[in-house]
Backbone as CSV, one residue per row, in Angstrom:
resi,resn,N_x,N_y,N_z,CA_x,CA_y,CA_z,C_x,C_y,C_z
1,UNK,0.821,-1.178,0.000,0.000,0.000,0.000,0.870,1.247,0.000
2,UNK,1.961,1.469,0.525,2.830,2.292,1.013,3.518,2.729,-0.623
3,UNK,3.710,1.655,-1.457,4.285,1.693,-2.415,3.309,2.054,-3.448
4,UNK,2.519,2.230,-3.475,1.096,2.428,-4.391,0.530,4.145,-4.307
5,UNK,0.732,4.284,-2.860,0.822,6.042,-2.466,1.980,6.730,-2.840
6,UNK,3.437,6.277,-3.020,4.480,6.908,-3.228,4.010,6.957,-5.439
7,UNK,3.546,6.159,-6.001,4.022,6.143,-7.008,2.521,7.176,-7.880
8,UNK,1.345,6.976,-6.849,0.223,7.992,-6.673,0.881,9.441,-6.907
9,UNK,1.702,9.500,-5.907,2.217,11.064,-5.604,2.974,11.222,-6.642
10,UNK,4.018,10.529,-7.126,4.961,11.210,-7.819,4.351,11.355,-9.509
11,UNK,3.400,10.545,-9.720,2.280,10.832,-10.838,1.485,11.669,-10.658
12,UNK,0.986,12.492,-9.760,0.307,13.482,-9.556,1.480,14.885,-9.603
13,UNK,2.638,14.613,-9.065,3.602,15.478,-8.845,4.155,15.834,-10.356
14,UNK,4.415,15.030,-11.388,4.623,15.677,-12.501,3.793,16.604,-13.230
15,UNK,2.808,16.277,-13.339,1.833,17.188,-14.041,2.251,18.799,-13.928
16,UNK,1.734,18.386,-12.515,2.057,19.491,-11.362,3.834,20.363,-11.556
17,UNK,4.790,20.056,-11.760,5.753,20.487,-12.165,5.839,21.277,-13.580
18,UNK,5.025,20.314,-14.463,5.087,20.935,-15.819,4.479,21.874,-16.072
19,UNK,3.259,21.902,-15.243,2.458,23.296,-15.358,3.749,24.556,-14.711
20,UNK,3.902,24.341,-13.614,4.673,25.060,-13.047,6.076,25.992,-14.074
21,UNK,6.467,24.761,-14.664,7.666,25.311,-15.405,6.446,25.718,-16.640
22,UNK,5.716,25.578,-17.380,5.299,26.135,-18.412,4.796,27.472,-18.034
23,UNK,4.282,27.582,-16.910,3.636,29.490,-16.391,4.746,29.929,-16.001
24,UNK,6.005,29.506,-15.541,7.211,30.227,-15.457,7.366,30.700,-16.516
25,UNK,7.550,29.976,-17.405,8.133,30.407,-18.664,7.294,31.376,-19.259
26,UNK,5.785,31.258,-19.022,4.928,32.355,-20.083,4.931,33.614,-19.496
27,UNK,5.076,33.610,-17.556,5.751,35.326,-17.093,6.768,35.823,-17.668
28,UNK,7.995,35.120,-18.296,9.385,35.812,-18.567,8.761,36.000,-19.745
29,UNK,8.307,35.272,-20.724,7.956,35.651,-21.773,7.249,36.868,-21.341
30,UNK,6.156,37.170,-20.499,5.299,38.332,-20.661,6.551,39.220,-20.406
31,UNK,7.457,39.268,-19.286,7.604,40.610,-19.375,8.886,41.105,-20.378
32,UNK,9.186,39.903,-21.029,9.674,40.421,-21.792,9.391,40.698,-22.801
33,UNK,8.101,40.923,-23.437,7.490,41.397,-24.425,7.095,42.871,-23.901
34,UNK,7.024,43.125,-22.644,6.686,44.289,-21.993,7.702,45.557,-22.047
35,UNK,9.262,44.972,-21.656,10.234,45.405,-22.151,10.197,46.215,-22.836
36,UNK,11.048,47.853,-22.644,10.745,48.407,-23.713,11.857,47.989,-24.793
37,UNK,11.331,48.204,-26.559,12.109,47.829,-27.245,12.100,49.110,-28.360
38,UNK,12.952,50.171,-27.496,13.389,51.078,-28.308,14.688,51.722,-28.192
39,UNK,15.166,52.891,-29.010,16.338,53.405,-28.427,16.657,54.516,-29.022
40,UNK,16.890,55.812,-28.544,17.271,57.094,-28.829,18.262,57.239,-30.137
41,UNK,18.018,57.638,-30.986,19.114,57.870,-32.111,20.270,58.410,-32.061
42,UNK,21.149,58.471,-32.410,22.403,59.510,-32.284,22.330,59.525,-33.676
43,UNK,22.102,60.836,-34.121,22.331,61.894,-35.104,23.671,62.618,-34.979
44,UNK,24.316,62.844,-33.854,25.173,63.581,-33.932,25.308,65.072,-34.154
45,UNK,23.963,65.691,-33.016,23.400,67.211,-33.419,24.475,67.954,-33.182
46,UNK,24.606,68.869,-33.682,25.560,70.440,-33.478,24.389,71.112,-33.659
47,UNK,24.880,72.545,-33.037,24.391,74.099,-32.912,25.027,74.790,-32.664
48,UNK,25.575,76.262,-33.211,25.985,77.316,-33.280,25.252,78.180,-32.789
49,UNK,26.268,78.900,-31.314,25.406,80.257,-30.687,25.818,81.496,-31.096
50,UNK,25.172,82.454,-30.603,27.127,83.399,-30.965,25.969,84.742,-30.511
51,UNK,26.496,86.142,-30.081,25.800,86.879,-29.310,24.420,87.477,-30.413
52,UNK,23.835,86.826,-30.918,22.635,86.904,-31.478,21.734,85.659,-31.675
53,UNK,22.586,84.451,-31.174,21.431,83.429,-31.433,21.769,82.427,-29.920
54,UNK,20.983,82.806,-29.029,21.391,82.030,-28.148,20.064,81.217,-27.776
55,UNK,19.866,80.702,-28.685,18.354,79.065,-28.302,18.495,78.079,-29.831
56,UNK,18.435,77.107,-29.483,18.056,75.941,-30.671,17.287,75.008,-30.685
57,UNK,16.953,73.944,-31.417,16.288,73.118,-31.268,17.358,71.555,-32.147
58,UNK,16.909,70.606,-30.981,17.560,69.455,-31.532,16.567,68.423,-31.388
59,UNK,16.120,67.514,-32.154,14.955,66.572,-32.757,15.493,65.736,-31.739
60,UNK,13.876,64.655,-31.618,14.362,63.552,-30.560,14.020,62.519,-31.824
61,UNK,14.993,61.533,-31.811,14.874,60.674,-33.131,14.648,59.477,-32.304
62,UNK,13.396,58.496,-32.097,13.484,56.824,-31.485,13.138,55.804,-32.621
63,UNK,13.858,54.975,-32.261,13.578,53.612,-33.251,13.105,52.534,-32.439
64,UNK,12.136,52.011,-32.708,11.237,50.770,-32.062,9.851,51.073,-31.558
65,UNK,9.345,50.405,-30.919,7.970,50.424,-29.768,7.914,50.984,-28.884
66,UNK,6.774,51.343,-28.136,7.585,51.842,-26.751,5.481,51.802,-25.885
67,UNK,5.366,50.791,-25.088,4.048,51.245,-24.416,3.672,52.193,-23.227
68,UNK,4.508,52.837,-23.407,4.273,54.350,-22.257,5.052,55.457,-23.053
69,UNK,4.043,56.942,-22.227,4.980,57.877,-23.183,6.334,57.812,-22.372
70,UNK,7.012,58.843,-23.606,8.353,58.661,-23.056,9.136,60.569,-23.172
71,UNK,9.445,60.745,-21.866,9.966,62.146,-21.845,11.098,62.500,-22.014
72,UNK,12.004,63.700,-22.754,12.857,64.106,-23.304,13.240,65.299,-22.526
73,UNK,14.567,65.583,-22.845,15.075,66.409,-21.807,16.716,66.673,-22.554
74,UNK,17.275,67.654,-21.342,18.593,67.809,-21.921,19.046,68.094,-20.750
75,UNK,20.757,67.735,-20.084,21.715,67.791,-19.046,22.744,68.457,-19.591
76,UNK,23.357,68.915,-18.447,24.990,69.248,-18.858,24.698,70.701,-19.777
77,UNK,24.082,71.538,-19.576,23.974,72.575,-20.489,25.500,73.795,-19.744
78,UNK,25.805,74.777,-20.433,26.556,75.591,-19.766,25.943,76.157,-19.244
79,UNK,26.371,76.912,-17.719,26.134,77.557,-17.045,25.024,78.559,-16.843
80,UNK,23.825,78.349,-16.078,22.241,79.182,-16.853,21.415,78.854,-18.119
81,UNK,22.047,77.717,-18.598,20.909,77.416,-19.553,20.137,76.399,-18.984
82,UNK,18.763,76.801,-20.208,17.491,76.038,-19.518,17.107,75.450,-20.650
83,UNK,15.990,74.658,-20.468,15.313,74.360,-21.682,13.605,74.172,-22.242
84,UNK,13.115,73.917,-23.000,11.828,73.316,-22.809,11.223,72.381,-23.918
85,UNK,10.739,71.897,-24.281,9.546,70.772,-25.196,9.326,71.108,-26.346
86,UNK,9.143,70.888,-27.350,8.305,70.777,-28.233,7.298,69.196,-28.190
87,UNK,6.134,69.183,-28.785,5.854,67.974,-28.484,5.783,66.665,-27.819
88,UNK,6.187,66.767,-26.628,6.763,65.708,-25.464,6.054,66.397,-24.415
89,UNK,5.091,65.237,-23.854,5.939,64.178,-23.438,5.414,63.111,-25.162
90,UNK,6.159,62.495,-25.616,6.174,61.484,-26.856,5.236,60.481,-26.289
91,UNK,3.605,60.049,-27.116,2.741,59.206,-27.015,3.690,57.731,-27.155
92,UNK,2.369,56.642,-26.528,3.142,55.162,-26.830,2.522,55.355,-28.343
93,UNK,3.853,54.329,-28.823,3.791,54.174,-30.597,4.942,53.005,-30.868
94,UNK,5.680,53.486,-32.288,6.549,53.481,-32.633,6.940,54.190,-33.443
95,UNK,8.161,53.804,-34.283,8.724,54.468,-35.217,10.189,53.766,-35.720
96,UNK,10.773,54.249,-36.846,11.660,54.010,-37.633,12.915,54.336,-37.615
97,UNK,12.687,55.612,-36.241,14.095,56.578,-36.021,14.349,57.206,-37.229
98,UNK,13.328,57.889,-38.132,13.949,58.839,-39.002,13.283,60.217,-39.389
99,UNK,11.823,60.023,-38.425,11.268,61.726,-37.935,11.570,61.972,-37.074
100,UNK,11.546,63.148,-36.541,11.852,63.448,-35.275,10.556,63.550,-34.570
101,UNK,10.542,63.350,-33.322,8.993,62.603,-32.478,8.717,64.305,-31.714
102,UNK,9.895,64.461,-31.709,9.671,66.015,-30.495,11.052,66.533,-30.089
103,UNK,11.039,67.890,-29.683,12.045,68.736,-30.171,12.235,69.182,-28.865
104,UNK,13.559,69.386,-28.292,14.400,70.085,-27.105,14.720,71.080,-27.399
105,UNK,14.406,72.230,-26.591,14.648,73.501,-27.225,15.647,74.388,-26.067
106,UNK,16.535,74.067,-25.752,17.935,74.779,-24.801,17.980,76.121,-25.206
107,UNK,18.259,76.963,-24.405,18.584,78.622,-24.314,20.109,78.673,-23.430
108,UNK,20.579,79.518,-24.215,21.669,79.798,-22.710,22.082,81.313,-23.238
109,UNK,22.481,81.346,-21.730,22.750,82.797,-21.570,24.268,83.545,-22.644
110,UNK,23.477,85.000,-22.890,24.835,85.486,-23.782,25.753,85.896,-23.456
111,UNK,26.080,85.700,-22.003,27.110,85.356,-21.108,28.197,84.205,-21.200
112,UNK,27.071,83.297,-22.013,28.291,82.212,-22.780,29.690,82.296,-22.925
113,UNK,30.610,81.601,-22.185,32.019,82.425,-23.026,32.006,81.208,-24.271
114,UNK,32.716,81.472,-25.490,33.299,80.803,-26.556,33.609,79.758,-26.512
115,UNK,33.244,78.555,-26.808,33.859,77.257,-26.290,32.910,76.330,-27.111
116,UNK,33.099,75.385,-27.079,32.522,74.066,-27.886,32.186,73.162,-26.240
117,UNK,30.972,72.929,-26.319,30.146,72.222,-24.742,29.444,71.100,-25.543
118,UNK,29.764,70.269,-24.902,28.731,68.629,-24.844,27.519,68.517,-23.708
119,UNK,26.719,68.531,-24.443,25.233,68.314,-23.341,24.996,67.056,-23.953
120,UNK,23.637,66.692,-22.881,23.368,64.984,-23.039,21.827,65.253,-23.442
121,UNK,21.591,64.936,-24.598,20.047,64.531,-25.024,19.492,63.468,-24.427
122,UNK,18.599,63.426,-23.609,17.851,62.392,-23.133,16.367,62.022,-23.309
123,UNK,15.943,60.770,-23.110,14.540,60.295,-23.390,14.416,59.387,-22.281
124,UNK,13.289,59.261,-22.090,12.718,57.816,-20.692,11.190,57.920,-20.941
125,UNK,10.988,56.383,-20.673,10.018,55.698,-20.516,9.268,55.574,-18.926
126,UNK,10.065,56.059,-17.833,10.070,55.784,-16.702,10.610,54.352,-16.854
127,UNK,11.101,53.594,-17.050,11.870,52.449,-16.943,13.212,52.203,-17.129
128,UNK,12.992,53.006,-18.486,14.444,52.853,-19.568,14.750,53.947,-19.665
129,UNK,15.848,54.569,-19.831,16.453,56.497,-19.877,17.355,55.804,-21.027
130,UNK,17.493,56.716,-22.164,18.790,56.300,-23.358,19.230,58.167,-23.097
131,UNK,20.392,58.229,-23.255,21.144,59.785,-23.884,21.987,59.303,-25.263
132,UNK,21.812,61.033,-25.797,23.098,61.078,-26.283,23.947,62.153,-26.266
133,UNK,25.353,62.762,-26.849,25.625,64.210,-27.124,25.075,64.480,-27.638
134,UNK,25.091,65.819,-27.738,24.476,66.906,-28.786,25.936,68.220,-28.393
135,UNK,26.392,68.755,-29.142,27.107,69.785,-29.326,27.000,71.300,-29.424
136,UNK,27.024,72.335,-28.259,27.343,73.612,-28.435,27.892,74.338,-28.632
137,UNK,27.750,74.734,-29.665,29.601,75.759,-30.569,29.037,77.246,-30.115
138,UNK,29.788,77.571,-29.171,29.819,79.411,-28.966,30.708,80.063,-29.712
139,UNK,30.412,80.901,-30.214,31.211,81.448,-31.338,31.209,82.844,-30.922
140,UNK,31.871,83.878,-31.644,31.742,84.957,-31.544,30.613,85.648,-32.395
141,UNK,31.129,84.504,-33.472,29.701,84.647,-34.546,29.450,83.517,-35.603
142,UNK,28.115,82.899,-35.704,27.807,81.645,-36.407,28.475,81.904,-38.056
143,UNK,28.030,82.973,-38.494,28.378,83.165,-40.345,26.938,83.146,-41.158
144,UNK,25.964,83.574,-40.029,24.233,83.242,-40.611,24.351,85.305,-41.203
């Protein structure tokens, strides 16, 4: 009898395992379909300031999916600059990475001294954050 309950259990116990490992497997699958699957472009923006043009705009370029919006921004500006939006915060979608979704628009002061500055273009999902450079050429004068 003893031997009839052990072989009960361990036939009831497989089933029971396989389910187990098969809903394991279909959570990783979920969240990794959840995952975001996109990523900020690098274009490689430049802009020229110079004591008559001190604001620009640099495009936010994403390639892939994305199911939450996703907000854009800019770091590392010189000293007193600010910035603000065009179009962002960026709806869930996708895209191809070759419009631009929404536009960062940095100001800095004409206090600027002359110098070539690296700021960081950024985007997030609240999950995922991608940057990239973007380039500020202070000039004395652009040549516009």
């Amino acid at each position: 009898m003893k031997h009839i309950l052990i072989s009960f259990g361990k036939t009831w116990l497989l089933p029971l395992l396989v389910a187990g490992v098969l809903l394991l497997g279909m959570a990783a699958n979920a969240d990794a379909q959840t995952s975001p699957k996109w990523q900020l472009m690098d274009y490689h923006q430049s802009a020229c300031f110079d004591t008559n043009v001190h604001d620009t705009y640099y495009g936010i370029w994403i390639k892939g999916t994305w199911k939450h919006q996703i907000n854009v921004g800019i770091t590392h500006l010189p000293a007193g600059g600010t910035y603000t939006t065009v179009y962002a915060p960026i709806p869930p979608g996708s895209s191809d990475g070759v419009g631009s979704l929404a536009y960062v628009h940095p100001t800095i002061p004409a206090s600027t001294p002359v110098g070539t500055y690296t700021a960081s273009l950024w985007a997030s999902d609240g999950t995922t954050r991608e940057a990239v450079p973007v380039t500020l050429v202070v000039k004395t004068s652009c040549g516009y």
